[in-house]
PAPAVO-111517 format. One record per residue: x, y, z of N, C-alpha, C in turn. Coordinates in pm, whole numbers, padded with zeros to 5 digits, always signed. Layout:
XYZXYZXYZ ...
***
This chain:
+03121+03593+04225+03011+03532+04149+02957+03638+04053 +02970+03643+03918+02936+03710+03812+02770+03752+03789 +02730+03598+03812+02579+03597+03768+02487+03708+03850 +02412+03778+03849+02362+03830+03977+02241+03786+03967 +02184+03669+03918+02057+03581+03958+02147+03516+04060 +02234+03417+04052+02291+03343+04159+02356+03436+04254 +02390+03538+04256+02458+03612+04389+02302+03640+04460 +02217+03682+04402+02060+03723+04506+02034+03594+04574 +02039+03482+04506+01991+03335+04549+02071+03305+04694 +02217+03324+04705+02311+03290+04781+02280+03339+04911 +02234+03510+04853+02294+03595+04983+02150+03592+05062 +02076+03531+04976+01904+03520+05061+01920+03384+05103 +02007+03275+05130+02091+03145+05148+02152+03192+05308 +02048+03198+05463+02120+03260+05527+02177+03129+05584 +02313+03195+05672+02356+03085+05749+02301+03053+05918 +02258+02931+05946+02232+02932+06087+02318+02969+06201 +02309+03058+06300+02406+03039+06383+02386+02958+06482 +02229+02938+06530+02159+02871+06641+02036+02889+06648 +01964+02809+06720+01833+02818+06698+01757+02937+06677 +01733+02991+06597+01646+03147+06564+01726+03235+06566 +01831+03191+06495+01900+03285+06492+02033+03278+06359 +02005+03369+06326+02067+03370+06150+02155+03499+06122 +02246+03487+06018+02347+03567+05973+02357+03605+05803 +02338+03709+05824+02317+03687+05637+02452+03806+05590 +02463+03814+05459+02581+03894+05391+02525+03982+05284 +02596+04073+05221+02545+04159+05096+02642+04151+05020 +02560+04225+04890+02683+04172+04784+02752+04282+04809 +02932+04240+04689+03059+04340+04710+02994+04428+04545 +02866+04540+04598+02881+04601+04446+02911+04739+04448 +02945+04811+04591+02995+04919+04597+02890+05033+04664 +02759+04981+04692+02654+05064+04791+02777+05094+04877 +02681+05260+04925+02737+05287+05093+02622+05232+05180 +02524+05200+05136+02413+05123+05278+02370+04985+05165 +02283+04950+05267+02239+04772+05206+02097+04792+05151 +02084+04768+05020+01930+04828+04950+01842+04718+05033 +01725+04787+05114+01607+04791+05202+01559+04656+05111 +01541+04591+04988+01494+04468+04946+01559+04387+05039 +01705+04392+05012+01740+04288+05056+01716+04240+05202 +01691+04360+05299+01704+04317+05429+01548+04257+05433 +01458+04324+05376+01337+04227+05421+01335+04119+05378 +01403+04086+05245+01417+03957+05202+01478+03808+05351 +01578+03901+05352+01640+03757+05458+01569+03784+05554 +01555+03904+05602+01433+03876+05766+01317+03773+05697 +01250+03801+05608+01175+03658+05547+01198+03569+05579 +01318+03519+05526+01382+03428+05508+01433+03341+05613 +01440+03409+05726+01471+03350+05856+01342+03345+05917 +01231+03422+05861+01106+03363+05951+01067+03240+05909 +01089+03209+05804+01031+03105+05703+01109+02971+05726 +01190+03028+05788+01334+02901+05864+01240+02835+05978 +01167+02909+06044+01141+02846+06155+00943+02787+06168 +00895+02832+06071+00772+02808+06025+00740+02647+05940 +00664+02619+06000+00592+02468+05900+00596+02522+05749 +00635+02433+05648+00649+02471+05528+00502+02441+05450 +00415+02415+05575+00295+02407+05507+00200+02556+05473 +00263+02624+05568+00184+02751+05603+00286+02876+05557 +00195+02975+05498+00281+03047+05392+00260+03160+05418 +00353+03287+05404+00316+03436+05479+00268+03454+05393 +00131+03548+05424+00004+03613+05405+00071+03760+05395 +00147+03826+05503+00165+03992+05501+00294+03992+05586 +00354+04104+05568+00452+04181+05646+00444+04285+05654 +00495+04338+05812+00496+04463+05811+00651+04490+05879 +00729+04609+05829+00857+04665+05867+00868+04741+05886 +01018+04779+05976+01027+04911+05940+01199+04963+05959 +01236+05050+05887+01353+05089+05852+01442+05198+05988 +01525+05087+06064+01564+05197+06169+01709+05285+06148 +01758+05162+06087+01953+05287+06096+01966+05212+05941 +02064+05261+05865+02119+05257+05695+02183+05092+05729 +02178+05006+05675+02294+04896+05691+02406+04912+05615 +02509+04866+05666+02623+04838+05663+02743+04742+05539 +02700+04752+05404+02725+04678+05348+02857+04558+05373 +02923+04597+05438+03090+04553+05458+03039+04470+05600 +02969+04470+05682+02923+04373+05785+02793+04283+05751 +02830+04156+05815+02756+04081+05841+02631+04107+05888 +02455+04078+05869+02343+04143+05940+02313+03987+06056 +02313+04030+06135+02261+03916+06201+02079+03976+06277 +02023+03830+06254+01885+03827+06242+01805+03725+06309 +01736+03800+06449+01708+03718+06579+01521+03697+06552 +01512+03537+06564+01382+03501+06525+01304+03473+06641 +01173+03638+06691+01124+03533+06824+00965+03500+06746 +00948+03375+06813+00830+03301+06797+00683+03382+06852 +00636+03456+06818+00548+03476+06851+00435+03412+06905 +00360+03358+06839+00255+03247+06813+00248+03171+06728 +00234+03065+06780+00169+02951+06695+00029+02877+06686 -00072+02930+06631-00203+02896+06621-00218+02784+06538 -00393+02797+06542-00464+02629+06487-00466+02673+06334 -00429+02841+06289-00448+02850+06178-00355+02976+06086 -00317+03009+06207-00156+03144+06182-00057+03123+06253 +00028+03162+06229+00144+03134+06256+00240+03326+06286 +00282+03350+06370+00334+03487+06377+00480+03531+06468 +00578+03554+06354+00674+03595+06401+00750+03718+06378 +00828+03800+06480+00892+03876+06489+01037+03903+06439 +01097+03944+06390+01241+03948+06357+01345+04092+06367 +01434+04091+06430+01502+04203+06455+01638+04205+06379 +01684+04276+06293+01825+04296+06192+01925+04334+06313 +02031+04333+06386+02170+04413+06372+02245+04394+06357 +02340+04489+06329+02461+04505+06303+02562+04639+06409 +02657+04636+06415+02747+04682+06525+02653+04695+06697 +02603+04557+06740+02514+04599+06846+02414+04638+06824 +02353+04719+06723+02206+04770+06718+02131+04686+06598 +01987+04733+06655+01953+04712+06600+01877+04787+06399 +01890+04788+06280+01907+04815+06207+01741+04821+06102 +01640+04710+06130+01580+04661+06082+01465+04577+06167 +01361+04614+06185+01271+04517+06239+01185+04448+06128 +01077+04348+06126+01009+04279+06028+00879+04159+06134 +00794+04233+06133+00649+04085+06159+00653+04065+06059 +00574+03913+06043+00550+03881+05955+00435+03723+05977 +00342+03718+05933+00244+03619+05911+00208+03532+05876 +00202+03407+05935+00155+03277+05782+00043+03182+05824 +00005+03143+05718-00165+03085+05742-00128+02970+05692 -00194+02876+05726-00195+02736+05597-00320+02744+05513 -00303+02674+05429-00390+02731+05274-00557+02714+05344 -00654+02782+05328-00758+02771+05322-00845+02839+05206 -00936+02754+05151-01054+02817+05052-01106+02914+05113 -01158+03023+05012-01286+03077+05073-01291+03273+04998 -01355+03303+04946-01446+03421+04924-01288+03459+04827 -01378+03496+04680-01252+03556+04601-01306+03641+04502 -01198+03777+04506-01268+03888+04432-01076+03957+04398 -01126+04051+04313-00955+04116+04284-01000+04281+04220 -00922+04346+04222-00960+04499+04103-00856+04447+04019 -00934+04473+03894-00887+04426+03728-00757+04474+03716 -00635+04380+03664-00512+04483+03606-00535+04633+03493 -00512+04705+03556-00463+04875+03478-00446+04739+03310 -00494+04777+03223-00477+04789+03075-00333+04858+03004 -00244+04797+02981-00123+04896+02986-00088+04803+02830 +00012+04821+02791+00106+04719+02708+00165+04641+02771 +00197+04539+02669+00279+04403+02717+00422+04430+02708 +00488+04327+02765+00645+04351+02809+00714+04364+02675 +00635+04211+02630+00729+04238+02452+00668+04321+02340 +00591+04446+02383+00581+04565+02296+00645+04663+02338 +00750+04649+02463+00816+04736+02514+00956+04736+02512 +01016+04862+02484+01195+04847+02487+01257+04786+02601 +01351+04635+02571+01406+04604+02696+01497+04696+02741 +01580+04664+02879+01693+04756+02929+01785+04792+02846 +01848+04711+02717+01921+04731+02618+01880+04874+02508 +01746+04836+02526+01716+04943+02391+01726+05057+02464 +01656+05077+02609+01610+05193+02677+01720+05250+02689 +01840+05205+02739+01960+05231+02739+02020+05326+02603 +02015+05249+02496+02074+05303+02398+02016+05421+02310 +01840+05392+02320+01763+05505+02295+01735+05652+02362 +01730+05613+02542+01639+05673+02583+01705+05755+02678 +01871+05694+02687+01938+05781+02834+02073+05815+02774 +02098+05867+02656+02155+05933+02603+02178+06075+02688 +02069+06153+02758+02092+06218+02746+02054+06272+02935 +02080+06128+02980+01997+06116+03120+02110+06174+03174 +02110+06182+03318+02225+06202+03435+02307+06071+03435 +02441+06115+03504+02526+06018+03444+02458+05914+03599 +02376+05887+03711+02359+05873+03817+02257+05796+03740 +02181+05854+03652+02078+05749+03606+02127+05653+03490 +02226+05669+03454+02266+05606+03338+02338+05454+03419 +02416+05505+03532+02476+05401+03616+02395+05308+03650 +02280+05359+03675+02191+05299+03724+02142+05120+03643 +02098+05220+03506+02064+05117+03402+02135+04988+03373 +02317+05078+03368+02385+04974+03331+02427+04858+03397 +02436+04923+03539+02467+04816+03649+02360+04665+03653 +02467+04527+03633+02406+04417+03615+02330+04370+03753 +02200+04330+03746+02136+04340+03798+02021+04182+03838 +01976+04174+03929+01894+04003+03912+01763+04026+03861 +01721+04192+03876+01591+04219+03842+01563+04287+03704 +01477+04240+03613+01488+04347+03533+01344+04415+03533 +01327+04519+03553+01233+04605+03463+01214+04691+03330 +01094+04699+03278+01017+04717+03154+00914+04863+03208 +00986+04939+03205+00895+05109+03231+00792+05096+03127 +00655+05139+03127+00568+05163+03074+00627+05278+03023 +00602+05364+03087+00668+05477+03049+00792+05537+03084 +00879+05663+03029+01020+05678+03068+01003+05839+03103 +00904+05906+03109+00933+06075+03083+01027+06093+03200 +00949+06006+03343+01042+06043+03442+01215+06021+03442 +01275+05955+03343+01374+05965+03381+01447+06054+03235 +01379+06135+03181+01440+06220+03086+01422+06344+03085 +01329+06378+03216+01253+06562+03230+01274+06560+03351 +01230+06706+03378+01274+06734+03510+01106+06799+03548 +00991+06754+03442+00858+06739+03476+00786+06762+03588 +00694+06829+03665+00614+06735+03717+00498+06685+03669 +00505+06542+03692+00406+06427+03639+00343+06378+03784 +00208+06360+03684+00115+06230+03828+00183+06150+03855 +00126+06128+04012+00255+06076+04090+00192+05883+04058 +00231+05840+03951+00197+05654+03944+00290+05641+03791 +00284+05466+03798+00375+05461+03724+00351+05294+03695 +00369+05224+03623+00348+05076+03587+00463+05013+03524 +00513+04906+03573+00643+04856+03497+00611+04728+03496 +00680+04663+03380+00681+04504+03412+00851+04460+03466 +00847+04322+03566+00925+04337+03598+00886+04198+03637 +01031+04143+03632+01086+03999+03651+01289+03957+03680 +01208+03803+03748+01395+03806+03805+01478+03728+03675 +01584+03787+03640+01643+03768+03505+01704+03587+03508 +01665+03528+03600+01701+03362+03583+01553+03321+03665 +01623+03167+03620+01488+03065+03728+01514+03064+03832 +01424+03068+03899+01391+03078+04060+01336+02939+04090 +01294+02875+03987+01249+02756+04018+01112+02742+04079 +01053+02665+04131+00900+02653+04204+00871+02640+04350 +00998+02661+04367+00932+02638+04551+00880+02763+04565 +00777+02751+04651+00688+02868+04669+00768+03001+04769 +00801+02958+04875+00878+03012+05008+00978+03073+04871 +01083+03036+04837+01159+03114+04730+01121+03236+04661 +01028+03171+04604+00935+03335+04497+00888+03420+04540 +00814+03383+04702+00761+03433+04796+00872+03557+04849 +00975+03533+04921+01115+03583+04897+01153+03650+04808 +01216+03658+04694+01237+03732+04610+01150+03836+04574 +01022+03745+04512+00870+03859+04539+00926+04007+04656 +00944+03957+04735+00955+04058+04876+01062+04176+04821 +01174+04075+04777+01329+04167+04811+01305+04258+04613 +01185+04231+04576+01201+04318+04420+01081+04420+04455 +00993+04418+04588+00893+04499+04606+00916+04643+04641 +01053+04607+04729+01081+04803+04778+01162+04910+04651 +01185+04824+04510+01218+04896+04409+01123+04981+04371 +01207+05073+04291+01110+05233+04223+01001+05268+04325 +00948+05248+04458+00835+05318+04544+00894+05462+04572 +00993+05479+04604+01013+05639+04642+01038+05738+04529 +01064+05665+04401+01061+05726+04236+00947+05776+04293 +00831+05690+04267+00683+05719+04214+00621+05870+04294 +00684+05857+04425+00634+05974+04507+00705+06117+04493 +00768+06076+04392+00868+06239+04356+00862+06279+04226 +00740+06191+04185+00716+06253+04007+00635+06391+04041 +00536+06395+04167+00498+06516+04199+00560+06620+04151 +00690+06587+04160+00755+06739+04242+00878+06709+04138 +00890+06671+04000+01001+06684+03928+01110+06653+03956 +01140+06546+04030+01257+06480+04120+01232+06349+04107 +01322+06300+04151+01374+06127+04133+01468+06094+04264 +01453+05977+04300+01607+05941+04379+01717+05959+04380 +01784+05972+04241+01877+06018+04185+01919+06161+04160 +01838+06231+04215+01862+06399+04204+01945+06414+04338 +02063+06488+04343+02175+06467+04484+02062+06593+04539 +01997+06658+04494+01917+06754+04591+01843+06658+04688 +01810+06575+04671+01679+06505+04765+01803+06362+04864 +01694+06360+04968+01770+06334+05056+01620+06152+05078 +01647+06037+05045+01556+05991+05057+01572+05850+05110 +01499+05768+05170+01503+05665+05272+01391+05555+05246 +01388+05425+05309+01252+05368+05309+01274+05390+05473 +01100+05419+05518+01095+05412+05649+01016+05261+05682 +00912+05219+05604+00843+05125+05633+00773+05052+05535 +00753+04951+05548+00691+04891+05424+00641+04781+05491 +00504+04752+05407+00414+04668+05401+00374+04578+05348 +00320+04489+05320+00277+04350+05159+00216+04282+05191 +00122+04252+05155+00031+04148+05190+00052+04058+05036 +00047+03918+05052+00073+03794+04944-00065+03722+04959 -00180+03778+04805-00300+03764+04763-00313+03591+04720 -00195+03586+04596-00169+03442+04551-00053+03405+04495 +00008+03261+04479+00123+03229+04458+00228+03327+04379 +00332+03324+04358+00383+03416+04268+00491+03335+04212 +00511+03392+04045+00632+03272+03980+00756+03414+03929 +00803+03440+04050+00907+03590+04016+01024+03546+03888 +01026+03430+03761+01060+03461+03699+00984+03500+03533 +00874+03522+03590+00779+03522+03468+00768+03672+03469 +00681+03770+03392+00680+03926+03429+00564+03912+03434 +00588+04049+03551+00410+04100+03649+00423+04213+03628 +00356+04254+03631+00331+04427+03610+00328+04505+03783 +00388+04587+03798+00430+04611+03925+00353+04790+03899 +00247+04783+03919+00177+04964+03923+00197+05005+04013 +00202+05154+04046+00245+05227+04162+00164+05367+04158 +00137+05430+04249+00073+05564+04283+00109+05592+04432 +00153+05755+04446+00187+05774+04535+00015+05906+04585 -00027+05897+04666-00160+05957+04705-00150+06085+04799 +00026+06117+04871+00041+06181+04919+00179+06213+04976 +00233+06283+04955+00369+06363+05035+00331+06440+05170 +00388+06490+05278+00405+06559+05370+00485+06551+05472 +00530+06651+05534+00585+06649+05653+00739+06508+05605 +00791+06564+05502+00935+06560+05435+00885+06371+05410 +00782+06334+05416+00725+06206+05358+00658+06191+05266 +00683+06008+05179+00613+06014+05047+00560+05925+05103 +00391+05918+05021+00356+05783+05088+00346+05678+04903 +00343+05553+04922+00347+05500+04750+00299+05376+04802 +00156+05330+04690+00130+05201+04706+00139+05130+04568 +00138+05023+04610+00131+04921+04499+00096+04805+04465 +00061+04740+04354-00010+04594+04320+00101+04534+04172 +00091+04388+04263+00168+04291+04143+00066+04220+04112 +00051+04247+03939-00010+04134+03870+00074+03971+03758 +00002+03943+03759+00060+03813+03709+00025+03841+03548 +00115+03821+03437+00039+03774+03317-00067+03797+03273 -00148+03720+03306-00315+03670+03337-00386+03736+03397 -00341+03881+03476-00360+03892+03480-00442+03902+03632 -00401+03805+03698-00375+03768+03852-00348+03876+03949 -00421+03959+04033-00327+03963+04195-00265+03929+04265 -00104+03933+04269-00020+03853+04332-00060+03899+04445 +00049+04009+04468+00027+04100+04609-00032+04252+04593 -00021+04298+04767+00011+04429+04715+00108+04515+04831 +00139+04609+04786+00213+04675+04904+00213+04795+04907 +00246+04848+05016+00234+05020+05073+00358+05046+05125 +00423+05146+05152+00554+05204+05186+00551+05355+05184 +00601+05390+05300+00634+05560+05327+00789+05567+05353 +00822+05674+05276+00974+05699+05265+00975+05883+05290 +01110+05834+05356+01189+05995+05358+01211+06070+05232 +01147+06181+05205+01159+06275+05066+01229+06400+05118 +01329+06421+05162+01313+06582+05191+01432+06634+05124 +01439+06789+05091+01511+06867+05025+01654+06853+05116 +01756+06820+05061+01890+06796+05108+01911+06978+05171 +01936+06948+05291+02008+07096+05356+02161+07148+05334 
***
């Protein structure tokens, strides 16, 4: 499958094996592990299998135990936690060869009114005053690592719009935040549970960038040795993941070979979608 809007759609398409219990696949694009979106995506995705479609996750929390396996199957065990008069809460465990790979809670409420406040979107530029991936490409990584250049070119379901680029042309250190716009390059259509999903599997992108602008490093530097350990999100209000949101980031602290990086999706308008937090492995390759 060429498209890689329809290969993300598919492979977040899990198959049932039995009751609470699901099997999902990755794509053939040549990773040695399975990028950390995707697995929270289908653990989602199988919680959301077994949940009233009236009631919609509010938050998740994860966390990252062994690398997955791109070339195997993830299979993904749904236990029921609770079922309340007004949440809903389930557990989900990833493995692959026997272990387990991936854990994921995750939360859902049915809609209720009540008390609404937000912090204003960061003031930045708009998407279309900004170079798409085409231009950035041809302008801006001329002169990048060939690791970051791969990066760019490789076709992709997500695209982002860097506010800014120093980080990927210096070897700087810059304040550790960063703002991009960013959207899924086809329709996703309107079911909510969908966007909700995707939303998820485009959230663990660029967070461990942001925590290594400190320190004049990137993901892509073979010196650094880097991981997601855990990640977080809470879902403020609906989200339409093919429209662009501005995805800001700041990382508030490194230590003890950890970055920590949070973040907020806005809508257009200007909206609080979500937001999310994540600590990752940073440490100097031995």
């Amino acid at each position: 499958m060429s498209d890689p809007v329809e290969q993300l759609l598919t492979i977040l398409d899990l198959e049932k094996l039995e009751e609470d219990l699901f099997r999902g696949v990755s794509p053939d694009n040549g990773w040695q592990r399975v990028f950390g979106g995707q697995v929270i995506a289908q653990a989602l995705t199988a919680a959301i299998r077994t949940v009233p479609p009236e009631r919609a996750c509010h938050s998740l929390h994860c966390y990252f135990m062994r690398p997955g396996d791109p070339a195997v199957p993830i299979v993904y065990s749904v236990d029921r936690i609770r079922d309340g008069g007004s949440f809903t809460t389930r557990r989900i465990v990833a493995m692959q060869h026997g272990k387990a790979i991936f854990s994921l809670s995750a939360s859902f409420q049915k809609h209720e009114e009540g008390f609404e406040h937000q912090l204003a979107m960061p003031d930045v530029p708009r998407p279309d005053e900004l170079p798409d991936s085409k231009a950035v490409e041809e302008l801006f990584l001329k002169n990048a690592s060939p690791a970051v250049q791969r990066y760019w070119q490789r076709q992709r379901p997500i695209e982002f719009r860097p506010v800014r680029l120093e980080h990927f042309l210096s070897n700087e250190k810059l304040e550790p935040y960063q703002h991009s716009w960013v959207r899924c390059r086809g329709d996703v259509g309107d079911d909510a549970a969908l966007n909700t999903v995707v939303l998820a599997y485009l959230s663990d992108m660029t967070l461990l960038d942001t925590a290594l602008f400190a320190h004049g490093l990137s993901v892509f530097d073979e010196r650094v040795q880097a991981a997601s350990l855990d990640h977080a999100m809470w879902f403020h209000r609906p989200a339409r993941v093919s429209e662009w949101m501005l995805y800001t980031q700041d990382s508030p602290s490194s230590s003890g070979g950890r970055g920590l990086t949070r973040g907020s999706l806005y809508g257009l308008d200007g909206t609080l979608i979500a937001s999310v937090a994540q600590e990752g492995l940073i440490r100097p390759k031995r």
